[in-house]
Structure formats: C-alpha cells, structure tokens
Kinemage of the C-alpha trace (Angstrom):
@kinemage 1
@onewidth
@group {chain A} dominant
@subgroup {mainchain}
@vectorlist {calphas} color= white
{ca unk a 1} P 21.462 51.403 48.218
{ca unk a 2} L 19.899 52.111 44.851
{ca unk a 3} L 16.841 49.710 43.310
{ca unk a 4} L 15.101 49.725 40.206
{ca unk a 5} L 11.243 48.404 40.851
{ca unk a 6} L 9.851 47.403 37.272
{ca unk a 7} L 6.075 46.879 38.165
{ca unk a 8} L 3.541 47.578 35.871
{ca unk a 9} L 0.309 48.486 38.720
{ca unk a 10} L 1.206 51.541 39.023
{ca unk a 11} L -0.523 51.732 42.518
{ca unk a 12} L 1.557 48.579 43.688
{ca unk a 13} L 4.522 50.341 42.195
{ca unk a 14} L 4.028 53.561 44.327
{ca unk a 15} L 3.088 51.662 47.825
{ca unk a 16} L 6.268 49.739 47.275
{ca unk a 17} L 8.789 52.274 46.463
{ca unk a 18} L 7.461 54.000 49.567
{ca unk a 19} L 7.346 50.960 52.063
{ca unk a 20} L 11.344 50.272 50.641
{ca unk a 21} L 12.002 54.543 50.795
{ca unk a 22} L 11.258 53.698 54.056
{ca unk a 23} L 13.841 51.514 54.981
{ca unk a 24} L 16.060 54.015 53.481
{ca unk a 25} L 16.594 52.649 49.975
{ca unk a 26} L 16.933 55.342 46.900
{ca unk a 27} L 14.052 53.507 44.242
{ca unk a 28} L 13.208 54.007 40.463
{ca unk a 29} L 10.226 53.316 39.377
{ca unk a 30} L 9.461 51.679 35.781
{ca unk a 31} L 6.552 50.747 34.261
{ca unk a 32} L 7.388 48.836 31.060
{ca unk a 33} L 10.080 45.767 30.047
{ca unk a 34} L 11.107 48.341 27.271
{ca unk a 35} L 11.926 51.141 29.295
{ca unk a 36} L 13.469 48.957 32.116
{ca unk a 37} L 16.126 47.662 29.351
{ca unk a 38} L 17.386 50.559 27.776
{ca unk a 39} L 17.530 51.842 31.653
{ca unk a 40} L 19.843 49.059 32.417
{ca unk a 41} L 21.817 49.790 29.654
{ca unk a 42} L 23.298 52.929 31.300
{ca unk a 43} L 22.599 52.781 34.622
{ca unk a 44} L 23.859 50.434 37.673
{ca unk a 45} L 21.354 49.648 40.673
{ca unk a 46} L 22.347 47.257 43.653
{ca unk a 47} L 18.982 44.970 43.284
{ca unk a 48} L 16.443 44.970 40.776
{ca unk a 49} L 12.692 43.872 41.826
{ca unk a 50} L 11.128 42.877 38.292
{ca unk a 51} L 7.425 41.477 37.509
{ca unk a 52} L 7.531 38.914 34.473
{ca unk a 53} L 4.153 40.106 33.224
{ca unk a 54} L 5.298 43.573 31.629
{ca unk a 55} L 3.691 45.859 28.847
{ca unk a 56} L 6.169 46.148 25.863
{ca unk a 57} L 8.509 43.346 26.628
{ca unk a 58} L 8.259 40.433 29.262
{ca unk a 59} L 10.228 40.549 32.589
{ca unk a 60} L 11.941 37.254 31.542
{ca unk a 61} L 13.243 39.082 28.484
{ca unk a 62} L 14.495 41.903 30.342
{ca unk a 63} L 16.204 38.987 32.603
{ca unk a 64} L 17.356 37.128 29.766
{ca unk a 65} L 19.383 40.457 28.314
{ca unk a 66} L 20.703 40.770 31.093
{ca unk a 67} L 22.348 38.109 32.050
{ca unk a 68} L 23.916 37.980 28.546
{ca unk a 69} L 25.582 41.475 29.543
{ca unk a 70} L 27.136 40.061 32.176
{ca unk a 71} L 25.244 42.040 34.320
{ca unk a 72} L 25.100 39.684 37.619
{ca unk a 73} L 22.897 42.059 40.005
{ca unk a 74} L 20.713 40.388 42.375
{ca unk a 75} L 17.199 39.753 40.679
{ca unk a 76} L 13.929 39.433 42.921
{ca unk a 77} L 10.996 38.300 40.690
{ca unk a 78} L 7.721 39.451 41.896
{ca unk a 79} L 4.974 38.070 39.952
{ca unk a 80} L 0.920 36.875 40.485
{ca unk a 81} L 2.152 33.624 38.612
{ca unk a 82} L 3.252 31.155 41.094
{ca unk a 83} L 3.075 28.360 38.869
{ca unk a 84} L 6.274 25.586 39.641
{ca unk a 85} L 6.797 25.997 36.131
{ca unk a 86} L 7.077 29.847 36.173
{ca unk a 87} L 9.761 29.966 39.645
{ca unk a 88} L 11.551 27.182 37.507
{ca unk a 89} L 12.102 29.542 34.261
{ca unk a 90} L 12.387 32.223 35.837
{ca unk a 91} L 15.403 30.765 38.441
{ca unk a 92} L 17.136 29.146 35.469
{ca unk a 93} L 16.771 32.336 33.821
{ca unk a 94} L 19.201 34.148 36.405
{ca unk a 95} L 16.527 35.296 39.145
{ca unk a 96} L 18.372 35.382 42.372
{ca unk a 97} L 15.207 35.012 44.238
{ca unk a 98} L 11.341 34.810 43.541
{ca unk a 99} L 7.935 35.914 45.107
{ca unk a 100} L 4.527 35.487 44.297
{ca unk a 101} L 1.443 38.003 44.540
{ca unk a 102} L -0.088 38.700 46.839
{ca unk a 103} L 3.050 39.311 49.378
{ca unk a 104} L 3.694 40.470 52.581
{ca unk a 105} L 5.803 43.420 52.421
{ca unk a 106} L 7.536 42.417 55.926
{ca unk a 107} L 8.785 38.993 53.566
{ca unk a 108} L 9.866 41.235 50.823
{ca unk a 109} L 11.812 43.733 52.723
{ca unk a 110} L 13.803 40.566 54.467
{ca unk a 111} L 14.749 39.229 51.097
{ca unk a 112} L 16.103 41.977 50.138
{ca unk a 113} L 18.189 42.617 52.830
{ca unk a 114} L 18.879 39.089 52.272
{ca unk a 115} L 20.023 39.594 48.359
{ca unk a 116} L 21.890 42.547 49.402
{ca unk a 117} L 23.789 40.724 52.032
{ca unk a 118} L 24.709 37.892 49.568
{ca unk a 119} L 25.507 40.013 46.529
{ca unk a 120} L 28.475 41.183 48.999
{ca unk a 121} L 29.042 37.916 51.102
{ca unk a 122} L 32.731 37.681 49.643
{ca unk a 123} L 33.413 41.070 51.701
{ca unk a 124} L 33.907 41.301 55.630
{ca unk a 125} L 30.110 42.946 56.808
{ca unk a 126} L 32.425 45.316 58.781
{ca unk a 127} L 34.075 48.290 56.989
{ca unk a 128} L 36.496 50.707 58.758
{ca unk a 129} L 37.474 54.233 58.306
{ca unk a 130} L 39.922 54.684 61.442
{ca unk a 131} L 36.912 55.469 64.082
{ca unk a 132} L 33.990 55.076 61.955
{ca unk a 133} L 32.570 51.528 61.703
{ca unk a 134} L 29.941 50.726 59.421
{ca unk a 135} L 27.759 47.146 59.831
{ca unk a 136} L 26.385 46.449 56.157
{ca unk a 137} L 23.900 43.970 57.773
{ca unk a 138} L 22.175 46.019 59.777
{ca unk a 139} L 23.210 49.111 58.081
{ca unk a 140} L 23.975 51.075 61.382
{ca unk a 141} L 27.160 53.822 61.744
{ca unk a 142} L 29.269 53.452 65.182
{ca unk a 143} L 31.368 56.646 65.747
{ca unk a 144} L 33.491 54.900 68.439
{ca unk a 145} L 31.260 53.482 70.934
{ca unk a 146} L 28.081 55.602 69.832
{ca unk a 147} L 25.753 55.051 66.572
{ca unk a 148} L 25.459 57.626 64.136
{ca unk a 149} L 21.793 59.176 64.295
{ca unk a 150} L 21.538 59.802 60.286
{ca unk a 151} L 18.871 61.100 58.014
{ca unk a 152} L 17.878 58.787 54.656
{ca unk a 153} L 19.824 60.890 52.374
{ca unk a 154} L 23.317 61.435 55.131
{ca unk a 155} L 23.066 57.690 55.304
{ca unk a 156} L 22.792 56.680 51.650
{ca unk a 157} L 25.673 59.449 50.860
{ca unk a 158} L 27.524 58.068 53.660
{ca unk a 159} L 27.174 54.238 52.539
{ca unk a 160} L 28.179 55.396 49.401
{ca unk a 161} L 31.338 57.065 50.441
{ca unk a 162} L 32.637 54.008 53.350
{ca unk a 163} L 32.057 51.430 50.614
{ca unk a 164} L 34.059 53.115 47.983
{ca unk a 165} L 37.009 53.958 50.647
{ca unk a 166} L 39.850 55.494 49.446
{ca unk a 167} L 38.543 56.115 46.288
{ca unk a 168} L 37.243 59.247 44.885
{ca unk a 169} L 32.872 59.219 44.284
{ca unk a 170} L 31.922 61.641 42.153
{ca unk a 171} L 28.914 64.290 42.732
{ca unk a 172} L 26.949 62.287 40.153
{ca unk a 173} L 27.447 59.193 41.577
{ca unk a 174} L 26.774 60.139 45.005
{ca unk a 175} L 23.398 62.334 43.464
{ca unk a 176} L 22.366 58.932 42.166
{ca unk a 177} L 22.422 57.241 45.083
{ca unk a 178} L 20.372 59.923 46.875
{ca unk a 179} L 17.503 60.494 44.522
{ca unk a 180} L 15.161 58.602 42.066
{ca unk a 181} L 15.402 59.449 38.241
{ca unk a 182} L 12.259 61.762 38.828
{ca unk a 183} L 13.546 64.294 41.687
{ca unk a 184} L 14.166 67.517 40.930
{ca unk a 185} L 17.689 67.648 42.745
{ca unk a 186} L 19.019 70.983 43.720
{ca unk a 187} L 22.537 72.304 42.592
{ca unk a 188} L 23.864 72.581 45.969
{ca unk a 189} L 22.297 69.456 47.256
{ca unk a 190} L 24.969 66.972 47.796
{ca unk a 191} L 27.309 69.656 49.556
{ca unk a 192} L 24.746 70.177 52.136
{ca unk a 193} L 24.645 66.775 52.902
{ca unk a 194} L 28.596 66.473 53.082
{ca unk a 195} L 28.546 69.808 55.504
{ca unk a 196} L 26.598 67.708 57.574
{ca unk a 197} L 27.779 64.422 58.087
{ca unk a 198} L 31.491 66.141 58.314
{ca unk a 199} L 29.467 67.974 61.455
{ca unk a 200} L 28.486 64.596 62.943
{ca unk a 201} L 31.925 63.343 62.069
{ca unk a 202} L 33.795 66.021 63.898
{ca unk a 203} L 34.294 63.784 66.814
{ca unk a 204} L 35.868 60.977 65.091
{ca unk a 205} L 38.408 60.786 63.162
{ca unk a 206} L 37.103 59.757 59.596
{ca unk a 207} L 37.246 62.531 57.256
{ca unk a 208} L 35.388 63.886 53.708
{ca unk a 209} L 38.302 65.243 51.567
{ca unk a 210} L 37.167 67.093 49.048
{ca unk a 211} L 38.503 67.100 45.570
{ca unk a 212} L 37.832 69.957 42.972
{ca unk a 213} L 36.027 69.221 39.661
{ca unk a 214} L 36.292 65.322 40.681
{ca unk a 215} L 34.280 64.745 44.009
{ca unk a 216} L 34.750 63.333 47.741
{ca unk a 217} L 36.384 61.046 49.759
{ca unk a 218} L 36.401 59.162 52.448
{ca unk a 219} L 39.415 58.448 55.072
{ca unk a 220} L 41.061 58.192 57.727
{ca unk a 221} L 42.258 61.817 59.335
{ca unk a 222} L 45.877 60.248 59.571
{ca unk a 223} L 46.032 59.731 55.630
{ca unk a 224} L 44.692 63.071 54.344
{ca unk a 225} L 48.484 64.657 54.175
C-alpha cells in the first residue's frame, strides 16, 4: 500500500513515515502544496495524509484540485486547526476523514486502516489465488492452513500482485509500490524479491509467471498452460 504524507514539519514528517513504514506501508514524503499537486498529477497512491496549512499552496487547494480530477482517493486531513469550522470545509471539500494536532499515532494508524478498508468495501476482504488466501483487513497471507511469514517489501510486492490477479503488473509498478520516490532502487531489485516469495510459494499452488519486457503475474498453477 502506497501513501503520499504532505506535512510541512519536516521532523513530524519523518517520525510519521517511519511509525506507518512500520506497519509496512511504502510512504512519500512532501513538503509543499505545490509539489504535492504536480505529484498527483502523475502518480497514483492508495491514501493521501495532507496538512491544510502548507508552504506554496494550501492543503485545501491541493484537495480542491483534486477532487475536480476525479481523483476519489481516500483523504486524511491532519491539521493543528481543529476549529468546527475548519473539519466542516475541509469534509465538504472531499476529506474522507480528519484529525487534529497533536495525535496519537495508535488513532492515526487505525484510521487508516480504516480508509483503506472502505476505499475497497465494494470488494470481498478475501482474495484467492487457488491455495493462497490473502485477508485485506488484517493484511495477513494463508498458504493453506499456515500464514505466510513475509518481509515489508515480499509483502507489499505480493499485495500488489494478488490484488491485480490475472493481470500482468509491470516492474515499475511493482518498484513503486516497494520504495519511496527517494530510494536508490537497485536494477535487480524486484527479481530478488519475486525469487523469493516464488520460494515461500513452492508449497502452494499459486504461481509468479513471468512475462518478458512486460512484467509478472499472479495465478493459479492450474491456469499457467
């Protein structure tokens, strides 16, 4: 899962993107409204964590573009105004969700998960790929009847790969979901992590095909023919 944290303290910024690393999420980091909208131009992130008071232009700016893109990804406003009037605009505005400063980080890591859950709530939580069942709630792989031990980066390339089923992921998408914009991300990166989930796979029968100059797949063993 892939989030874009717009948050101007740059100390905040850091704690945060670590404390969410943590829980195995692949962060950005941006420091200005500017920046954060031509980012959003090009780019696609699964929930966006925005402050309203930003350098350059205001969050509720970079909110209020957008929305007028059509660009419905959950929003979670963190802000040090908690003013009725602010939660109000900034709601109406297209935030999905809102928290004020200071915050528990406990709280904020449940919303998301929250946001996350909802942005998909008109899919089953289960996915399949024959043996390999995947729980988007509480984010945990069963290989039959035992759970996948996974590594941050296995488990964000393997997320990737179950919810896109069937359909080919290319190395750059897959790259994206592994690393923030400012990792240095090695050629042969993404390969090693395929070796090794196909290792931990072995036993199942869920398989990462391969395809040359496009990228991976996931399926079942019985459809690869």
């Amino acid at each position: 899962m892939r989030i874009l944290l717009v948050e101007d303290n740059r100390p905040l910024s850091e704690w945060l993107a670590l404390a969410l690393q943590r829980q195995n999420y692949t962060v950005d980091c941006i420091y200005d409204g500017e920046d954060a909208d031509h980012l959003l131009l090009t780019q696609q992130y699964d929930l966006i964590i925005l402050d309203i008071a930003l350098p350059k232009l205001n969050g509720d700016k970079v909110l209020q573009r957008l929305r007028k893109r059509n660009n419905d990804v959950p929003v979670l406003v963190l802000t040090a105004n908690n003013a009725v009037e602010s939660r109000i605009g900034a709601l109406n505005t297209g935030a999905d969700d809102y928290m004020a400063k200071p915050f528990d980080v406990s709280e904020l890591e449940a919303r998301v998960r929250a946001l996350l859950r909802r942005s998909n709530r008109h899919a089953s939580p289960l996915l399949q790929c024959g043996s390999l069942v995947y729980d988007s709630n509480s984010r945990i792989f069963m290989l039959g009847a035992v759970q996948l031990c996974l590594t941050p980066r296995e488990q964000a390339v393997l997320e990737t790969l179950i919810v896109k089923m069937g359909r080919t992921v290319s190395k750059q998408a897959l790259a994206e979901s592994l690393f923030a914009m400012d990792e240095e991300i090695s050629p042969d990166a993404i390969e090693v992590y395929i070796h090794r989930l196909r290792k931990k796979l072995e036993h199942g029968d869920a398989a990462i095909i391969t395809l040359r100059g496009l990228g991976y797949l996931l399926k079942p063993q019985n459809e690869t023919a």
